[in-house]
C-alpha distance (Angstrom), angle and dihedral (degrees) to the residues before:
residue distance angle dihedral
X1 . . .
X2 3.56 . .
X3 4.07 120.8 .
X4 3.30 115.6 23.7
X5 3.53 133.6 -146.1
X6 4.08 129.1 -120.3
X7 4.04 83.9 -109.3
X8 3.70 90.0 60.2
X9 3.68 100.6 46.0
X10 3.43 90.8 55.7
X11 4.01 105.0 56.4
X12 3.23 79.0 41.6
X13 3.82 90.0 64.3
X14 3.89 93.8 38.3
X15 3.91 86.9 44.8
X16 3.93 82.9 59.9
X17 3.79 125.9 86.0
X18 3.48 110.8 -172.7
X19 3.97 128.0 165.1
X20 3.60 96.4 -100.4
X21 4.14 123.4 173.3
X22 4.03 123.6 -175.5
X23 3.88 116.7 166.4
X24 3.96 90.5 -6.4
X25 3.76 99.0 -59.6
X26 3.35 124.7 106.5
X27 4.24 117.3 -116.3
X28 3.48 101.6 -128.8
X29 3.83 94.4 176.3
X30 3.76 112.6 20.9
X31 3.48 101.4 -174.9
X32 4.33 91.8 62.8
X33 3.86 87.8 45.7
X34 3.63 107.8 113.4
X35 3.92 91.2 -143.4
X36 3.73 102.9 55.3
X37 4.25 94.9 25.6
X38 3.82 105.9 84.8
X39 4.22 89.0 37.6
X40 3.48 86.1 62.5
X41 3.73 96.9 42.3
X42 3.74 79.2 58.8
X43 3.96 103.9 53.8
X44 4.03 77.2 44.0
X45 3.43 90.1 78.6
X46 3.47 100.2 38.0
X47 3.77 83.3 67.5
X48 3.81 95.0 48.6
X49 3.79 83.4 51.3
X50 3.85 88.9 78.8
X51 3.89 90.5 57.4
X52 4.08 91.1 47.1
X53 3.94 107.2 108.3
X54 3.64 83.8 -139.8
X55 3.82 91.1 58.7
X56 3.51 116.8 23.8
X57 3.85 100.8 79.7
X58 3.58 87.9 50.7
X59 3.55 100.9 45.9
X60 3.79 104.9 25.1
X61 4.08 139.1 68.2
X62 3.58 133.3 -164.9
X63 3.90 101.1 -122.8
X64 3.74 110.8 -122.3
X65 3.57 91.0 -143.5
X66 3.69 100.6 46.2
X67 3.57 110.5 21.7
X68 3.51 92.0 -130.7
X69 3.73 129.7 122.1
X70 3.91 110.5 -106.6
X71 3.96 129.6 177.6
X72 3.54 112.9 -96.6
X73 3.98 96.8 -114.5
X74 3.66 84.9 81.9
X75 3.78 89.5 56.8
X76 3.98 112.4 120.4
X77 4.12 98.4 -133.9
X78 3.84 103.6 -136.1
X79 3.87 91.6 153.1
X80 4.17 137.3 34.9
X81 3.78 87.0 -118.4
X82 4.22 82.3 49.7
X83 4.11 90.2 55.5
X84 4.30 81.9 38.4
X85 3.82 79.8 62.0
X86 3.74 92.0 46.9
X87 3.91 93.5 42.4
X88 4.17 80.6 58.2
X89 3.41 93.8 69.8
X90 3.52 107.3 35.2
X91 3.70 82.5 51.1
X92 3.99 97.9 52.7
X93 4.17 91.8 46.7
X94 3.63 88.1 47.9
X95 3.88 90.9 51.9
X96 3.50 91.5 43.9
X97 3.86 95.8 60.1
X98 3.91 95.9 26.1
X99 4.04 87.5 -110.6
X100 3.55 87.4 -70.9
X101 3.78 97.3 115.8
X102 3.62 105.7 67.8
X103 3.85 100.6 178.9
X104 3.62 102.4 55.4
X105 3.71 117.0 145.4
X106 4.17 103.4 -91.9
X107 3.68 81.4 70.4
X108 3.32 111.9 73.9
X109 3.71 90.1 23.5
X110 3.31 82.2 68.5
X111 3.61 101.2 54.6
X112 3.87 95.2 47.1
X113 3.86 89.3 48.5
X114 4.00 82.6 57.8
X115 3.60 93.7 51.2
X116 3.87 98.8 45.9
X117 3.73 81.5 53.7
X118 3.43 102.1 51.9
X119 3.88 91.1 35.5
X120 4.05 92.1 129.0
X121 3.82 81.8 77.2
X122 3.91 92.3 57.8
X123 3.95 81.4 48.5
X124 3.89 97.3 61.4
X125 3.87 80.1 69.0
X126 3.48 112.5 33.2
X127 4.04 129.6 -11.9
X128 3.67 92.0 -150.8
X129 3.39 88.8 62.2
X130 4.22 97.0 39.6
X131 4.34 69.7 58.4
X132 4.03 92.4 46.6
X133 3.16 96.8 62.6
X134 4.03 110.3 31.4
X135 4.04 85.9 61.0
X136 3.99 90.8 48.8
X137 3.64 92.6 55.3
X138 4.25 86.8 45.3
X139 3.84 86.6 48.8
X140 4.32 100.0 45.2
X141 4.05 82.6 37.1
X142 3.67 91.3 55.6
X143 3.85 110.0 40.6
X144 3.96 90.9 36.6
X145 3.91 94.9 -113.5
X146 4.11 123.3 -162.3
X147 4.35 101.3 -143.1
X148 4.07 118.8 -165.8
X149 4.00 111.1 -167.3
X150 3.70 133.6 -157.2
X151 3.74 108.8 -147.5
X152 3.72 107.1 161.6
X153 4.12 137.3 72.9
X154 4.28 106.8 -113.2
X155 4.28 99.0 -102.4
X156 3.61 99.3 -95.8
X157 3.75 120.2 134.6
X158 3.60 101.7 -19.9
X159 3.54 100.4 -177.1
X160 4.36 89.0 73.7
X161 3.45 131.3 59.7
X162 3.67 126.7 -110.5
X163 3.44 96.2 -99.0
X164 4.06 86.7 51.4
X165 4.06 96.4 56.8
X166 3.80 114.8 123.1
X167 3.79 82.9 -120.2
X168 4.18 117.7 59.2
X169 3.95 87.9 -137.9
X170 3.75 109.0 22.3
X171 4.36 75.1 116.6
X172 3.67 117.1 48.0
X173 3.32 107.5 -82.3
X174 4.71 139.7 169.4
X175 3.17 114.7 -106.6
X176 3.50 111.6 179.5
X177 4.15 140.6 -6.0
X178 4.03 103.6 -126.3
X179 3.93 125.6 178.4
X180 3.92 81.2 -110.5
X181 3.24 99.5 50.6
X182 4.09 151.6 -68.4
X183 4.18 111.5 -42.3
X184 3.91 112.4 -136.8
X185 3.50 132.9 -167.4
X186 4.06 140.6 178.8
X187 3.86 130.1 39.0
X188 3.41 148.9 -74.2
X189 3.88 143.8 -175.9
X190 2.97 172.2 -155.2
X191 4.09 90.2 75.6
X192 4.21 106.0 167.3
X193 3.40 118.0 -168.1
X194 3.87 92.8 8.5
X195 4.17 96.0 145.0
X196 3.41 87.6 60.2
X197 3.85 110.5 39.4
X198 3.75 125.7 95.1
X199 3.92 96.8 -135.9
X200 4.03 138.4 6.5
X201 3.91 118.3 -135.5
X202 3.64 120.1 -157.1
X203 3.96 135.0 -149.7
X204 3.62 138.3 117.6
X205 3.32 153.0 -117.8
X206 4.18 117.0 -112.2
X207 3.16 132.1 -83.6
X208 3.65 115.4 76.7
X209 4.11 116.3 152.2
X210 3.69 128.8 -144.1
X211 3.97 102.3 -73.0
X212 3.85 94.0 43.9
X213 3.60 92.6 90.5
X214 4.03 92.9 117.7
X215 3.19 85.9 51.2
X216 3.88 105.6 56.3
X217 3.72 103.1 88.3
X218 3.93 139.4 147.7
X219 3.40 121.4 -170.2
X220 4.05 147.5 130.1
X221 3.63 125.4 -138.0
X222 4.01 131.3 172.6
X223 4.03 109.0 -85.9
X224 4.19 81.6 -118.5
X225 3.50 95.9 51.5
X226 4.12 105.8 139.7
X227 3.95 113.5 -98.7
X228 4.04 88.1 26.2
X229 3.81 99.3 125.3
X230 3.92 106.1 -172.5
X231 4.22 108.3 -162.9
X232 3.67 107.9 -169.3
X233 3.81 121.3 -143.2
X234 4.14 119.0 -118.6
X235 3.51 110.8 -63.9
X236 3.75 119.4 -108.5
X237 3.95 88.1 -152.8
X238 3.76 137.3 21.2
X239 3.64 95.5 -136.7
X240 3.82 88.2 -112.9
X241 3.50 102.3 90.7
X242 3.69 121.4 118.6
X243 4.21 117.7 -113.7
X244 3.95 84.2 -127.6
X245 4.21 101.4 50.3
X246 4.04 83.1 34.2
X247 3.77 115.9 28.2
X248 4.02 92.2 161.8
X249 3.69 113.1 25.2
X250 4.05 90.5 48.2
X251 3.58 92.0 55.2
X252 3.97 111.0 33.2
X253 3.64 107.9 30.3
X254 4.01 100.7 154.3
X255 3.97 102.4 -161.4
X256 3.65 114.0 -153.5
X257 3.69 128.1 -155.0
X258 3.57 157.2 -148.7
X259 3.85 115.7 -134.1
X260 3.55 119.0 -150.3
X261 4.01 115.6 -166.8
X262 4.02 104.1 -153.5
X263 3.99 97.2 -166.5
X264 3.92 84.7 -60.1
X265 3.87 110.7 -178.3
X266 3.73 114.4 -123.3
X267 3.94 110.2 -149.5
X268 4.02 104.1 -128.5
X269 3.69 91.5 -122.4
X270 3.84 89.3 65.1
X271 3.96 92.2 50.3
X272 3.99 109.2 101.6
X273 3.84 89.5 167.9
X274 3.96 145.0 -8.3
X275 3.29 135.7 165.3
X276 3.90 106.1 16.4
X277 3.59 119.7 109.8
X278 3.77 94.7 -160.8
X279 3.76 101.8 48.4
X280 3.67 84.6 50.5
X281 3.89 92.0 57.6
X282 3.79 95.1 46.9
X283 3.90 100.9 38.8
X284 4.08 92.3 90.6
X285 3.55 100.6 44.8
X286 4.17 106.2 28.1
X287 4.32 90.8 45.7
X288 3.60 96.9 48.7
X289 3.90 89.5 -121.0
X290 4.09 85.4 133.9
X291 3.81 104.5 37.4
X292 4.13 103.4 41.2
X293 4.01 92.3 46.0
X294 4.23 90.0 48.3
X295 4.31 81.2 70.5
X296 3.49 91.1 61.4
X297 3.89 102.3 39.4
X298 4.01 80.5 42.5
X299 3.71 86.1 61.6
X300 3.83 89.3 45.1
X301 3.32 97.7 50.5
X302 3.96 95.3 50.9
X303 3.75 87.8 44.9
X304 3.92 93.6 55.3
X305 3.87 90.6 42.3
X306 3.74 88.7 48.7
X307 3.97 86.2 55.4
X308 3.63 96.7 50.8
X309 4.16 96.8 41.7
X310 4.01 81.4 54.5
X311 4.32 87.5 49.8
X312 3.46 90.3 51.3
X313 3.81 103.7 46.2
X314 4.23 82.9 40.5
X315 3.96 87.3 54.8
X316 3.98 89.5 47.9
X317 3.80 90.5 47.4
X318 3.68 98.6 40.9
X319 4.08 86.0 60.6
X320 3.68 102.6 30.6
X321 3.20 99.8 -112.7
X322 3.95 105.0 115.1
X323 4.14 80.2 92.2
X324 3.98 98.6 79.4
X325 3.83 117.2 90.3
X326 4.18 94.0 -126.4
X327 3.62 96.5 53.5
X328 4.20 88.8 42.2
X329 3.92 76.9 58.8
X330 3.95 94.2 52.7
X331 3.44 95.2 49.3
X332 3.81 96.2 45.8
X333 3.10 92.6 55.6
X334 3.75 96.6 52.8
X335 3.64 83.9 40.4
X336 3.79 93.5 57.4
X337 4.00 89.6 40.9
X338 3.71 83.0 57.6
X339 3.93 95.9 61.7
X340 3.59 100.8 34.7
X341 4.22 91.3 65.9
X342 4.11 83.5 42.9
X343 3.87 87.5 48.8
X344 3.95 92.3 47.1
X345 4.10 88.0 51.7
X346 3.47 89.7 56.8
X347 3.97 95.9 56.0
X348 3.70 93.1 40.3
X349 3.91 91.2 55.3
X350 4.11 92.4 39.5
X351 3.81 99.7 37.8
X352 4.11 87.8 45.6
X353 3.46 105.0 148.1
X354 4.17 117.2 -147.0
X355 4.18 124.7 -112.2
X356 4.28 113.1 -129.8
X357 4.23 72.9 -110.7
X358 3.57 86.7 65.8
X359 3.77 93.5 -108.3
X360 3.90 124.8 153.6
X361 3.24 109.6 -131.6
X362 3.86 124.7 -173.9
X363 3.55 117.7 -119.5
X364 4.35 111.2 -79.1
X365 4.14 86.9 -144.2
X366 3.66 97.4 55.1
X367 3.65 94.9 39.9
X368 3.71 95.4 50.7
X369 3.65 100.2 41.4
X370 3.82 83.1 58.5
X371 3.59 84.3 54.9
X372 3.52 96.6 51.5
X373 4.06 98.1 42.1
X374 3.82 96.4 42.3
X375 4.03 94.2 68.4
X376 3.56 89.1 58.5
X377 3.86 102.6 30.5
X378 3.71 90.2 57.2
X379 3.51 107.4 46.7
X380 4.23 90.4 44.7
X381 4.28 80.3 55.7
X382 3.80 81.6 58.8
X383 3.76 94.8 43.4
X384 4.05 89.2 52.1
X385 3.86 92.7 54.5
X386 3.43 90.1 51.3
X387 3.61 96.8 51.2
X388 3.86 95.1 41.7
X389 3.57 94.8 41.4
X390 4.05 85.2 47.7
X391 4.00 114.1 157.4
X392 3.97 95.3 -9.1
X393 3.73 83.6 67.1
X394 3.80 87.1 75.6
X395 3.94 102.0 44.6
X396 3.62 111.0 66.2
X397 3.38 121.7 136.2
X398 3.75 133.8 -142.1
X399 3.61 139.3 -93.4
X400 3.94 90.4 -120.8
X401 4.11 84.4 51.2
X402 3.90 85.8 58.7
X403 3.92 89.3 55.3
X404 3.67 102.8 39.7
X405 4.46 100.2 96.5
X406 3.76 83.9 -152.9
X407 3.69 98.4 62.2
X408 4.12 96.9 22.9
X409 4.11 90.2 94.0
X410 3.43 102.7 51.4
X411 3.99 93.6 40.7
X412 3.47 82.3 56.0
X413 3.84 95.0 48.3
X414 3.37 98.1 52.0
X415 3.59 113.6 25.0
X416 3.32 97.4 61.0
X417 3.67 125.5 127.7
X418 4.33 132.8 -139.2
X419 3.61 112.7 -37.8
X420 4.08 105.1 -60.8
X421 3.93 94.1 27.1
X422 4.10 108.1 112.1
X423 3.91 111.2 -144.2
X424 3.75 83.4 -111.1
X425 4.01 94.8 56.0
X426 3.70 87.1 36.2
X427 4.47 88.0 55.8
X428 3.40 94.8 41.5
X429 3.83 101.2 62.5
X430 3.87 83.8 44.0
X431 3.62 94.2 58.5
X432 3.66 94.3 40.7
X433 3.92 94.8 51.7
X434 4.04 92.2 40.8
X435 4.30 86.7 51.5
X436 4.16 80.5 54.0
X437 3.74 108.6 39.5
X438 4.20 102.1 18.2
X439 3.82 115.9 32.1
X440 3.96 132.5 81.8
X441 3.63 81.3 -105.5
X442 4.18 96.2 54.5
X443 4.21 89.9 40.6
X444 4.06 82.5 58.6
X445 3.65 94.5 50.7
X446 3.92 87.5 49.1
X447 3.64 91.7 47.3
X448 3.80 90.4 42.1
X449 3.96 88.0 54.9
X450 4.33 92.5 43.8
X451 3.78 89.6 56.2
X452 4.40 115.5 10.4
X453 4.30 82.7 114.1
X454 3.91 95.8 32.1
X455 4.13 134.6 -111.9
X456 3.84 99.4 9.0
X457 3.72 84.8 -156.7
X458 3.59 93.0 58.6
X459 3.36 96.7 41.9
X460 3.38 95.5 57.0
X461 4.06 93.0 50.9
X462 3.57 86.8 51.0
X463 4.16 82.8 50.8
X464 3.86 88.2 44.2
X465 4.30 93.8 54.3
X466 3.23 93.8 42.9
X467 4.05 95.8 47.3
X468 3.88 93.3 45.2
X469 4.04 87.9 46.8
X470 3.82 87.7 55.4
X471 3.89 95.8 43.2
X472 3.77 124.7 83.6
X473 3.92 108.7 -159.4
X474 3.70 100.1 -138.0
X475 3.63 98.5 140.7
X476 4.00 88.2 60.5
X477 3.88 86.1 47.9
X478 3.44 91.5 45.9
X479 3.66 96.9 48.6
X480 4.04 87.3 51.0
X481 3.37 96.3 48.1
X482 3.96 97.8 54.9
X483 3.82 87.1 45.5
X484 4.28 89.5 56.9
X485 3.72 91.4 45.3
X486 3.80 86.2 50.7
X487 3.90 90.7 44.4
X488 3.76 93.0 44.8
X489 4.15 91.1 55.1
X490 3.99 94.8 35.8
X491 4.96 80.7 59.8
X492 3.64 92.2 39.0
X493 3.89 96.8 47.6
């Protein structure tokens, strides 16, 4: 089939009938509820993107094997101008939802087009699995298929291991080994978009101990397998809110989910690994499954910082005050913020460095400083809207206020912007920046940008090892060195 159209993603989401829960009610049809419908109208058109003549060159390949057109997240980069071609597509979803959708399909296409790559490591362990996973990247590649994941142990007591919980599957954890395939039991999270996916993949980040055998596992199931109980996190929106009063939260709510794994039966041809501690450990970092996807959320990221830098310096303008010195300073900085993560992107595509497989990889040091700056770039973004935006912030009005002819004159008296901003101009900026930097909705995004690759502090020691392993201090040897030779002369003279 290859790329699919808007149309097709969504009977395939009404054709779906997963165990869904929102507010403790179960979602019998999650297409008609209001929560989840206009997100998915949204990744609809993502997919008819790739038929757009404006898009489809850019974001789309004719498969070499197939003949078919396929998006190009499932592009192998062998090249810079092949991860250029990548970068297209990451950028045009990003654009499309103002980076505020951070599980859009190109993501995990990406990671599963990074496995299938680097499937020789899967064979070290088991060539059924090597198998596994080649024909699962073949069968998502093919049919165009939108893939949540759940990554991360539920918070219990984090100072045990899995295999240490009071609980023998509070974490995600096998079972049994049936004819029909490998039993499964427990939870995991942090699954966005689940309700509206077609399937759920299933690894983990390192650091499993001796004892957590049961609970090193990689898989991919249907998002309606039986005993898949998805429990959806509060709402941010009711669905109900107007476009005008809610410009953000009405369109790109991104649900995220806890999945809990009722003895569901894993078919062995979607097992890529169970029951090995080490392949587990080395899955993230040997496959490429953490490195290749950081290009597109790197794109993402810039993208949604772009969006906010423009809020703020729109807020500024809408009320004049872009003229004082300390606010200048604010947005400057955001400005500058803004172009350093574009800058980085550049050198991690052109200083890409190229896998024994004859993979391109973007440059690790790029890629990771992005990582590092992005949870604290973001949220000061947030902090400057706030603080331009000050008291007005609070004061918006509604779209029923606009239509009332009673109340229409004095809105239009006194919420009113510089000289040339209507009231209406003036409240619309307002609501958009206070849906970004002071609703449930914005606090998520924050959140989402603190955490989406994990601890930023540990990350960055991680970051910090590896960096000081890789770099000789010669200038520091260098420096001492002239300073002896200069000590030695100054005692023998």
């Amino acid at each position: 089939m290859g790329i699919r159209t808007g149309a097709q993603y969504i009977e395939a989401v009404k054709a779906r009938k997963p165990e869904v829960w929102l507010s403790g009610k179960r979602i019998e049809n999650v297409f008609e509820e209001p929560v989840f419908k206009q997100p998915i109208l949204e990744i609809a058109k993502l997919y008819d993107m790739q038929h757009g003549p404006e898009f489809q060159e850019k974001i789309t390949h004719v498969c070499e094997e197939t003949g078919e057109r396929v998006n190009n997240a499932f592009l192998v980069p062998k090249s810079y101008e092949d991860l250029v071609k990548r970068r297209n597509v990451f950028e045009a979803f990003a654009k499309a939802t103002f980076g505020l959708m951070g599980r859009t399909p190109d993501f995990l296409n990406v990671v599963v087009t990074s496995m299938y790559y680097n499937s020789w490591f899967f064979e070290k362990y088991n060539k059924n699995w090597a198998e596994n996973v080649r024909n699962y990247y073949k069968y998502i590649r093919d049919n165009d298929i939108f893939l949540t994941h759940a990554i991360i142990n539920p918070q219990n007591d984090r100072s045990k291991n899995s295999h240490e919980q009071k609980d023998t599957y509070t974490h995600l954890g096998a079972v049994n080994e049936t004819p029909d395939g490998l039993v499964v039991r427990g939870a995991k999270m942090l699954a966005t978009l689940a309700p509206v996916t077609d399937e759920v993949i299933i690894y983990s980040f390192p650091g499993f101990a001796p004892g957590d055998e049961k609970y090193a596992l990689a898989f991919a199931i249907p998002i309606d397998t039986p005993g898949l109980r998805i429990i959806c996190r509060e709402p941010m929106q009711d669905g109900q809110r107007s476009f005008f009063d809610h410009p953000l939260a009405s369109r790109f709510e991104e649900m995220d989910a806890l999945l809990v794994f009722d003895d569901v039966v894993v078919p062995w041809d979607r097992v890529f690994l169970h029951n090995n501690v080490e392949a587990a450990n080395k899955l993230y970092p040997m496959t490429g499954a953490g490195q290749q996807p950081a290009h597109q959320s790197g794109v993402r990221g810039l993208v949604k910082l772009e969006f906010a830098t423009q809020v703020a310096m729109k807020v500024a303008d809408t009320i004049g005050v872009d003229g004082y010195l300390n606010v200048q300073d604010q947005l400057g900085e955001l400005a500058q913020s803004l172009e350093s993560i574009r800058a980085l992107l550049k050198v991690a595509e052109y200083e890409h460095t190229m896998t024994e497989h004859g993979e391109a990889m973007p440059a690790y040091v790029p890629l990771e400083t992005i990582r590092g700056l992005l949870p604290k770039m973001y949220p000061r973004a947030i902090e400057v809207i706030q603080i331009v935006g000050a008291g007005g912030l609070l004061m918006s009005p509604t779209g029923a206020d606009f239509e009332s002819d009673e109340l229409r004159g004095s809105i239009d008296n006194y919420y009113v912007g510089r000289e040339g901003v209507t009231s209406l101009e003036r409240v619309s900026i307002f609501k958009l920046a206070w849906d970004l930097c002071g609703e449930a909705f914005g606090q998520r995004l924050l959140q989402y940008e603190r955490y989406y690759t994990g601890d930023p502090i540990r990350k960055r020691g991680i970051f910090y090892n590896n960096y000081k392993r890789q770099t000789s201090l010669t200038m520091v040897d260098e420096a001492l060195k002239g300073a002896q030779l200069d000590n030695k002369e100054a005692l023998t003279n």
